[in-house]
N, CA, C and O atoms as a GROMACS GRO file, in nm:
protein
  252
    1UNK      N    1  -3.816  -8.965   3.924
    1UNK     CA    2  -3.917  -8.892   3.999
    1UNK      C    3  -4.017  -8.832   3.901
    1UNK      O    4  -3.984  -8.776   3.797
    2UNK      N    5  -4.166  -8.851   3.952
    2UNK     CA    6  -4.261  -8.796   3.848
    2UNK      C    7  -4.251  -8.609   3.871
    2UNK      O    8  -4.218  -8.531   3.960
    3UNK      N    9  -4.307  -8.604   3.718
    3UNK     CA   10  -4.310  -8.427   3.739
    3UNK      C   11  -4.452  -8.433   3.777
    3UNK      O   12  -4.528  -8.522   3.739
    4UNK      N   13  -4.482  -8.336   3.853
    4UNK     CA   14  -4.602  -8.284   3.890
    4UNK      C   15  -4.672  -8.176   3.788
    4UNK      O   16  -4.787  -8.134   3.800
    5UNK      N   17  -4.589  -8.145   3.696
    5UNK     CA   18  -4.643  -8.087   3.583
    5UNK      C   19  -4.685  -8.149   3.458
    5UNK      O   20  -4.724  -8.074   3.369
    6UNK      N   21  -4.683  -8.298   3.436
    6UNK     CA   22  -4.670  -8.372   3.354
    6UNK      C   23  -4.833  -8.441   3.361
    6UNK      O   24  -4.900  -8.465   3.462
    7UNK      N   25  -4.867  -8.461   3.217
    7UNK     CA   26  -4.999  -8.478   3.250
    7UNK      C   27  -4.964  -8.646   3.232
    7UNK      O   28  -4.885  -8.706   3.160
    8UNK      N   29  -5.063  -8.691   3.335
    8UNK     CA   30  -5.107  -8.854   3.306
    8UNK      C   31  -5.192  -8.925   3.217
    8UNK      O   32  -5.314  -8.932   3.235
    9UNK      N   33  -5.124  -8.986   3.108
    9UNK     CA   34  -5.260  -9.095   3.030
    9UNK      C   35  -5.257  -9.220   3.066
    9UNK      O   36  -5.151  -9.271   3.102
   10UNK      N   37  -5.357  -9.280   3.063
   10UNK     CA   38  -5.397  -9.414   3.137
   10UNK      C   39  -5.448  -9.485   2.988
   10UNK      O   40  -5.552  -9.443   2.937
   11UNK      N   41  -5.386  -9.574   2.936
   11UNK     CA   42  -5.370  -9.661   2.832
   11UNK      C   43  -5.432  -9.795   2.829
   11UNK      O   44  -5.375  -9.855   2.921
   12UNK      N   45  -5.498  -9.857   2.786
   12UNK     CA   46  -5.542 -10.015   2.792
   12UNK      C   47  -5.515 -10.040   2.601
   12UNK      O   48  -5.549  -9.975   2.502
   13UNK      N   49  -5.451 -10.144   2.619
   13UNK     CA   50  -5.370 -10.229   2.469
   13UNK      C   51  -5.368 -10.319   2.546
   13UNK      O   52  -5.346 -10.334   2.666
   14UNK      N   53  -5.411 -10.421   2.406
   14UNK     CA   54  -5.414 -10.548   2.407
   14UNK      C   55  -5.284 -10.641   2.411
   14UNK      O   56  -5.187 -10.622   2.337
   15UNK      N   57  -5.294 -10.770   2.530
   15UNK     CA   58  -5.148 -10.870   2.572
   15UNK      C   59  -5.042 -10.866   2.453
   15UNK      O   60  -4.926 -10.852   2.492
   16UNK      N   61  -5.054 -10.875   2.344
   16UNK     CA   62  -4.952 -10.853   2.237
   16UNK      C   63  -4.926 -10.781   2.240
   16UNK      O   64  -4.818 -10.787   2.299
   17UNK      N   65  -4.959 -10.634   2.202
   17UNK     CA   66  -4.910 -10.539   2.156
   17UNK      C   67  -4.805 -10.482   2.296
   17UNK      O   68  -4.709 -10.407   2.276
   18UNK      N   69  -4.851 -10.542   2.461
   18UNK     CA   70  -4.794 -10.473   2.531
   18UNK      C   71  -4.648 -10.557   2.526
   18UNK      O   72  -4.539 -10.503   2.540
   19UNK      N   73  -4.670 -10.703   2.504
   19UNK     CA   74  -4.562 -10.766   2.483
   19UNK      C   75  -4.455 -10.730   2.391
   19UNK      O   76  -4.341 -10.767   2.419
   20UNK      N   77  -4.475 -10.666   2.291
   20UNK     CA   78  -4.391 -10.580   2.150
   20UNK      C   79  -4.342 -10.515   2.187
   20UNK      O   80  -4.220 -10.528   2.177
   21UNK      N   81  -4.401 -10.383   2.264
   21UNK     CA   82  -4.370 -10.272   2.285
   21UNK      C   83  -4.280 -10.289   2.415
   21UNK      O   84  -4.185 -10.211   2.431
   22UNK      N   85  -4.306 -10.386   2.507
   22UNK     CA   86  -4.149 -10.406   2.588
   22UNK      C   87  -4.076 -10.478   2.533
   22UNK      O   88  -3.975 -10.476   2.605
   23UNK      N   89  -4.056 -10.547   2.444
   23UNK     CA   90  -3.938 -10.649   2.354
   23UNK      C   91  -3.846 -10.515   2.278
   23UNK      O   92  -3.723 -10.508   2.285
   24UNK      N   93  -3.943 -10.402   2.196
   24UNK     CA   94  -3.866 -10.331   2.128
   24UNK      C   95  -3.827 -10.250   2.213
   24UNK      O   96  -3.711 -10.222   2.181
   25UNK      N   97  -3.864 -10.176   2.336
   25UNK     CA   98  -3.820 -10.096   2.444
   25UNK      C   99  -3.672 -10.167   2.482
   25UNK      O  100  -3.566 -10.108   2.459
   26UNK      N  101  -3.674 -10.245   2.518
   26UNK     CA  102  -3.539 -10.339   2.564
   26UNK      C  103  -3.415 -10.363   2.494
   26UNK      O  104  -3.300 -10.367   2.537
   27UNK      N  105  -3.486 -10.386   2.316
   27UNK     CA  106  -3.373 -10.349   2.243
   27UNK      C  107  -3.350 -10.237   2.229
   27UNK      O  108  -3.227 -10.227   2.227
   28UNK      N  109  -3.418 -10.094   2.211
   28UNK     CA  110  -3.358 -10.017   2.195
   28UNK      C  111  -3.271  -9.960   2.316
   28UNK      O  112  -3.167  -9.897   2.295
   29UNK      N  113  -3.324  -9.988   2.456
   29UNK     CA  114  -3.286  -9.934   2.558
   29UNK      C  115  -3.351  -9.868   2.623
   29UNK      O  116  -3.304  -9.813   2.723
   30UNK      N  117  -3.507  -9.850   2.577
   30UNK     CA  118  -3.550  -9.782   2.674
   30UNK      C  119  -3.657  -9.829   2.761
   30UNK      O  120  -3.695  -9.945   2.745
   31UNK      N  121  -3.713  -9.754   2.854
   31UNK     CA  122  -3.837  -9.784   2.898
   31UNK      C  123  -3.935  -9.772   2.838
   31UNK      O  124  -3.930  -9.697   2.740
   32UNK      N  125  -4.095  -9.856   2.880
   32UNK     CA  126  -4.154  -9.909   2.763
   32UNK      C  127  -4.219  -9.719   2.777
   32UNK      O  128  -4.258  -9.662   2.674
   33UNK      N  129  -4.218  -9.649   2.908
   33UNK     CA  130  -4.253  -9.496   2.917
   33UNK      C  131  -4.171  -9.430   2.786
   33UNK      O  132  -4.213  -9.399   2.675
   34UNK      N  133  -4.070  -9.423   2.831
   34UNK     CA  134  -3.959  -9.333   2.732
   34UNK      C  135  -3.982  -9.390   2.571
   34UNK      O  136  -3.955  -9.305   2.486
   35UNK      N  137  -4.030  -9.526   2.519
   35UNK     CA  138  -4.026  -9.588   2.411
   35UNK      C  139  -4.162  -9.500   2.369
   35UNK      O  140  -4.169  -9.421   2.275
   36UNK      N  141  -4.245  -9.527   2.442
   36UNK     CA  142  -4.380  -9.417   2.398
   36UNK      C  143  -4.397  -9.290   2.341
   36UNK      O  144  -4.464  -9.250   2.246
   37UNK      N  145  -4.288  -9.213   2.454
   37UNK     CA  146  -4.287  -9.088   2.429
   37UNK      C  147  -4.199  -9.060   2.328
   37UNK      O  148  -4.229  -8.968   2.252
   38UNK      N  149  -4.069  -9.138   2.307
   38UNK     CA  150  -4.014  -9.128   2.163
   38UNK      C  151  -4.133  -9.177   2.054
   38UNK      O  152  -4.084  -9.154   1.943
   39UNK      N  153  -4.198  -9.204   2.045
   39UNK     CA  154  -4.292  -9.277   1.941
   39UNK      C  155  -4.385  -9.144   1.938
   39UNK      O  156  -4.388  -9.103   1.822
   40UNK      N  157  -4.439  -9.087   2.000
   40UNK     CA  158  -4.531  -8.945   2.081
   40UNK      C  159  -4.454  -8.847   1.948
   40UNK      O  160  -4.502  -8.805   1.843
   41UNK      N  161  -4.344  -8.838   1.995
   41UNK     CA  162  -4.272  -8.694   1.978
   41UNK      C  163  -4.233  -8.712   1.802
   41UNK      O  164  -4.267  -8.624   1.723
   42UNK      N  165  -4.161  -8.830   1.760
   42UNK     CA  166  -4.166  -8.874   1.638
   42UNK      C  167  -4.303  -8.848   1.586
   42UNK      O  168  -4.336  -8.730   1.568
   43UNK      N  169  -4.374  -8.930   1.565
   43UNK     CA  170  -4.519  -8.862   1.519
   43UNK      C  171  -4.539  -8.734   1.487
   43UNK      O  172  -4.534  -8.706   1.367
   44UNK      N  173  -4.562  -8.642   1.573
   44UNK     CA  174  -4.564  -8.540   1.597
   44UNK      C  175  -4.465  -8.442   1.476
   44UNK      O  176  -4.506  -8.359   1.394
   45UNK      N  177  -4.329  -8.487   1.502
   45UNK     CA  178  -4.236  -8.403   1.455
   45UNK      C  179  -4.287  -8.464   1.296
   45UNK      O  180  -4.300  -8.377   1.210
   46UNK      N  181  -4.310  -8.583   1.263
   46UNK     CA  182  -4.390  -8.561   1.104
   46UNK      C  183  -4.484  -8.570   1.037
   46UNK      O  184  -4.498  -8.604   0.919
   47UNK      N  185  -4.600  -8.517   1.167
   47UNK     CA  186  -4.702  -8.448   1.128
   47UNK      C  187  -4.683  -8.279   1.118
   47UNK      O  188  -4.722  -8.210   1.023
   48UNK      N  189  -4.631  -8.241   1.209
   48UNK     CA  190  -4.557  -8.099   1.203
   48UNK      C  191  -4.462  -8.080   1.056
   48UNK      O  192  -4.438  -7.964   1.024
   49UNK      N  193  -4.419  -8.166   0.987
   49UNK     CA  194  -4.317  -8.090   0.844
   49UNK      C  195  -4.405  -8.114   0.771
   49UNK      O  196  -4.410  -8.035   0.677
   50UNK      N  197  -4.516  -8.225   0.771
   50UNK     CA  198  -4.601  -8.208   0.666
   50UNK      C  199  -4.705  -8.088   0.677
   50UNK      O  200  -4.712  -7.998   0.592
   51UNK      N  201  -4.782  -8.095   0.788
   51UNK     CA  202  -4.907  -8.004   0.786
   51UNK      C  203  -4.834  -7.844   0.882
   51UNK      O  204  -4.916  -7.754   0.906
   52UNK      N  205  -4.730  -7.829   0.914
   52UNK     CA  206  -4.734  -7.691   0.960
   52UNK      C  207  -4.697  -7.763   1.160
   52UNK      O  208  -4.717  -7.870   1.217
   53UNK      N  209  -4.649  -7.653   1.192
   53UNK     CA  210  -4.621  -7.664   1.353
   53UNK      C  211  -4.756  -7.631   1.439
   53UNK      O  212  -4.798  -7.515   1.433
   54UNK      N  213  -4.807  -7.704   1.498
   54UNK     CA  214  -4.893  -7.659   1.638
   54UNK      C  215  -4.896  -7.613   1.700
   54UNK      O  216  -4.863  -7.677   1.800
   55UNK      N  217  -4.923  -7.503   1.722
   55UNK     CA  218  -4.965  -7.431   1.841
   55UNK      C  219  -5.018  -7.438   1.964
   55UNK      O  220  -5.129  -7.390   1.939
   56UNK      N  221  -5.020  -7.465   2.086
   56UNK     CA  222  -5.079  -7.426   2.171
   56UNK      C  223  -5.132  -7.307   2.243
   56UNK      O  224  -5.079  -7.199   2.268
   57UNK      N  225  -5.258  -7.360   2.272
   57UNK     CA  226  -5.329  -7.244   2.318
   57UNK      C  227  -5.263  -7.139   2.430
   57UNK      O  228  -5.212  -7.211   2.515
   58UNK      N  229  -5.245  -7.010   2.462
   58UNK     CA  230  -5.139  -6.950   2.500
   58UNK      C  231  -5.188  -6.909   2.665
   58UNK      O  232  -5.128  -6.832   2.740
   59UNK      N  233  -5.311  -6.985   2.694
   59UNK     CA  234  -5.401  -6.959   2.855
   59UNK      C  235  -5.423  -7.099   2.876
   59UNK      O  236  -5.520  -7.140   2.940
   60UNK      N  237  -5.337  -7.172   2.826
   60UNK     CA  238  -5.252  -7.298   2.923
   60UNK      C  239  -5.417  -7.375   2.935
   60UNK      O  240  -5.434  -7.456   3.026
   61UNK      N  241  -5.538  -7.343   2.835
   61UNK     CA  242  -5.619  -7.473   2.845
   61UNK      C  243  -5.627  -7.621   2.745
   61UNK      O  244  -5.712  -7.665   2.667
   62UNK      N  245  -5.498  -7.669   2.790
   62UNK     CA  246  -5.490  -7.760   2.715
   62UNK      C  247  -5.557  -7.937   2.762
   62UNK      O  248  -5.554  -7.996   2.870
   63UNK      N  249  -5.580  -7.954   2.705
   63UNK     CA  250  -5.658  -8.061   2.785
   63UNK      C  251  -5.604  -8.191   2.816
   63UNK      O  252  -5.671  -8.272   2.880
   0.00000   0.00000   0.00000
């Protein structure tokens, strides 16, 4: 079930790359959603040890 708090991105990638990204989703087990957002959050977590943790803005205008 979708969250209603969850923001939506709308993505266009090119026939290969979408083909990859469900081949490696499948081996690892996940959905090609969940494969993203592990890929999202990874990123993230090492851009965060190199440059410092992010903040968000604390009046929720995040875009």
């Amino acid at each position: 079930m979708r969250n209603k708090n969850n923001k939506h991105l709308g993505l266009e990638i090119p026939p290969e790359l979408h083909y990859k990204l469900h081949y490696i989703s499948k081996y690892e087990g996940r959905s090609a959603n969940a494969q993203i957002l592990y890929l999202i959050r990874k990123c993230i977590k090492d851009f965060e040890a190199t440059e410092g943790e992010i903040t968000p803005p604390a009046d929720n205008s995040i875009v």
